[in-house]
C-alpha positions in Angstrom: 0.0 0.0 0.0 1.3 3.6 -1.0 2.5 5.8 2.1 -0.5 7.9 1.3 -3.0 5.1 1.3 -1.2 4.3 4.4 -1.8 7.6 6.5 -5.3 8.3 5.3 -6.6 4.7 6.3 -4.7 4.7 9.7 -6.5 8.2 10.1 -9.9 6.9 9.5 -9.5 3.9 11.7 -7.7 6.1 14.3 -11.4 7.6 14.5 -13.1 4.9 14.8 -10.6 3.9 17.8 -11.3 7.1 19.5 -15.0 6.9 18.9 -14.9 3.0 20.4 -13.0 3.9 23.3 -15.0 6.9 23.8 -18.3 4.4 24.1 -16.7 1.8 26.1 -15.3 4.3 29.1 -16.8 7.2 30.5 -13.0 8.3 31.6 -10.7 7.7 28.8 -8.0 10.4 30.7 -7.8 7.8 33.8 -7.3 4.6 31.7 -4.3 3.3 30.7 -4.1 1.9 27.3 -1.6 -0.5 26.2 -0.7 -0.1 22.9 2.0 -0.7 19.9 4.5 1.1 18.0 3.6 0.5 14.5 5.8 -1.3 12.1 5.4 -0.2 8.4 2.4 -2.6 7.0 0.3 -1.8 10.6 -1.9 0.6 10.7 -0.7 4.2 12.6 -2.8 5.0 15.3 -0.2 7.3 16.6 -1.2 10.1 13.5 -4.2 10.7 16.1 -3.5 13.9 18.2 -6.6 12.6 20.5 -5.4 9.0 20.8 -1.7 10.3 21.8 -3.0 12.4 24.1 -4.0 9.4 26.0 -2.4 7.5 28.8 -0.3 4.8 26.7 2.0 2.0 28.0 4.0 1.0 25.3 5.4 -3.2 25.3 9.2 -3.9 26.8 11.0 -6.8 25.8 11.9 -8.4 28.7 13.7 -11.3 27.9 13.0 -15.4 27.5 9.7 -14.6 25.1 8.3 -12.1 28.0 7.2 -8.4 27.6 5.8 -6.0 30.4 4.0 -2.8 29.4 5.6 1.1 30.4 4.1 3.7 30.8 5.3 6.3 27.8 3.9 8.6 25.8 4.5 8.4 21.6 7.1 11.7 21.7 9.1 10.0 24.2 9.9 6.2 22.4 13.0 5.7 21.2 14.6 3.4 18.5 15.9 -0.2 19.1 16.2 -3.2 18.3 13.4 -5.5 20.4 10.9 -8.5 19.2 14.0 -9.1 16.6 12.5 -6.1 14.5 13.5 -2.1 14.8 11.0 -0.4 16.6 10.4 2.8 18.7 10.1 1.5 22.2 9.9 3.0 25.9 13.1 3.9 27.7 14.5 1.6 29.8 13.4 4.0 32.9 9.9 3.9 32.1 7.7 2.8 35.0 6.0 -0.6 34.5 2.1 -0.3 33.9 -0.7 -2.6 33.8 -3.0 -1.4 31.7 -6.6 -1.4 31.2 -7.5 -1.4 28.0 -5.0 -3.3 25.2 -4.8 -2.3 21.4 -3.2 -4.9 19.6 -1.4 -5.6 16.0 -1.5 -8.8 13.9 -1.2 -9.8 10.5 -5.0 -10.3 10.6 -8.0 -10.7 12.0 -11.3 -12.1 11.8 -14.6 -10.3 12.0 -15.4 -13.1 15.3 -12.7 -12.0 16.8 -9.5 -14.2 16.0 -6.3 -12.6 15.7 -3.1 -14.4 13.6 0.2 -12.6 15.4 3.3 -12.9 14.1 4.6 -15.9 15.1 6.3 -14.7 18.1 4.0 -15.5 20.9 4.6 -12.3 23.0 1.2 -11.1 22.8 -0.3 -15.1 23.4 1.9 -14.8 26.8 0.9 -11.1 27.7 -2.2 -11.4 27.1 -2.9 -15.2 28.8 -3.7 -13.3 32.2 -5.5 -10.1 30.8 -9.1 -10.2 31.2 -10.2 -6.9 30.3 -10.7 -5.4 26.5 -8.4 -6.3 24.0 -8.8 -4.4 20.5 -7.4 -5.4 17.5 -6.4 -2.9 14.9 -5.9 -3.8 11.2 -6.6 -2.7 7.3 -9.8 -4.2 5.6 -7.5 -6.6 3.5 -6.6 -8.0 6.7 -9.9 -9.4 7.5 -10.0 -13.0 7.2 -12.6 -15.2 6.8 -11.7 -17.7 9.4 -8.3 -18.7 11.1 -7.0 -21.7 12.6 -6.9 -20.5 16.6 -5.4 -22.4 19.7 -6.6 -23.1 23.1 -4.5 -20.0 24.5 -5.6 -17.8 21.9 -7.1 -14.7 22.9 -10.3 -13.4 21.2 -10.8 -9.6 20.7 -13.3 -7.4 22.4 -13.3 -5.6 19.1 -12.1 -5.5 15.8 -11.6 -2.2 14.1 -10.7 -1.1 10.2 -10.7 2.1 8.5 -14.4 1.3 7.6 -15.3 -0.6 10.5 -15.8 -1.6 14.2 -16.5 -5.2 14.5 -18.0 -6.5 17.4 -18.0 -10.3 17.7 
């Protein structure tokens, strides 16, 4: 997908994030969202000045397959190497959060709620002992018609797209 393409769909789902969250908690500002830094083919939620604004807690590799969440906001990340990819991440010094919403990334999604990650497993550990909302974010031509799902696998409060919020 072109660069342009790129920014004005991750702009319109941005919205509809924004718009969900904005239904599903009556204070936003007291929530703590855990949330990604986008690689390149992943939709940009940080483009949104309102979603930024937020309280976000950003994953930390920490070793053996395990990540924690710190609290960070998107002007303060920094650029490393973590997850085996170059990403912006939270400094080192960032307190550790638990948060209370979760936005997630995959590779896709269904519209029921299934999520395909990247092969990795961070997320499936992370989120094992989360029970709260776990939103995943992707482009339409990442909705899938059905995936092949595990035991562990979480399934997703919500789906959203640039067109879209699925509810399964």
């Amino acid at each position: 997908m072109p660069a342009s393409e790129r920014v004005r769909q991750s702009k319109a789902l941005s919205q509809n994030l924004f718009e969900y969250l904005s239904r599903i908690s009556t204070s936003l500002e007291s929530m703590v969202i855990g949330v990604f830094s986008p690689l390149p083919d992943e939709p940009d939620w940080t483009l949104s000045s309102q979603l930024s604004s937020l309280q976000t807690a950003f994953p930390f590799d920490e070793g053996n397959g395990l990540m924690s969440f710190r609290s960070c906001k998107v002007n303060e990340l920094q650029e490393a190497k973590q997850f085996g990819v170059k990403l912006r991440m939270p400094p080192k010094d960032a307190p550790e959060v638990q948060p209370n919403i979760m936005i997630v990334p995959g590779l896709g999604f269904t519209a029921k709620g299934h999520r395909l990650g990247r092969g990795g497993g961070y997320y499936d550990r992370w989120l094992a002992g989360f029970n709260e909302t776990i939103i995943g974010l992707c482009f339409e031509e990442q909705l899938l018609q059905t995936l092949s799902t595990e035991a562990h696998d979480k399934m997703m409060s919500a789906v959203i797209t640039p067109k879209r919020v699925w509810l399964p």
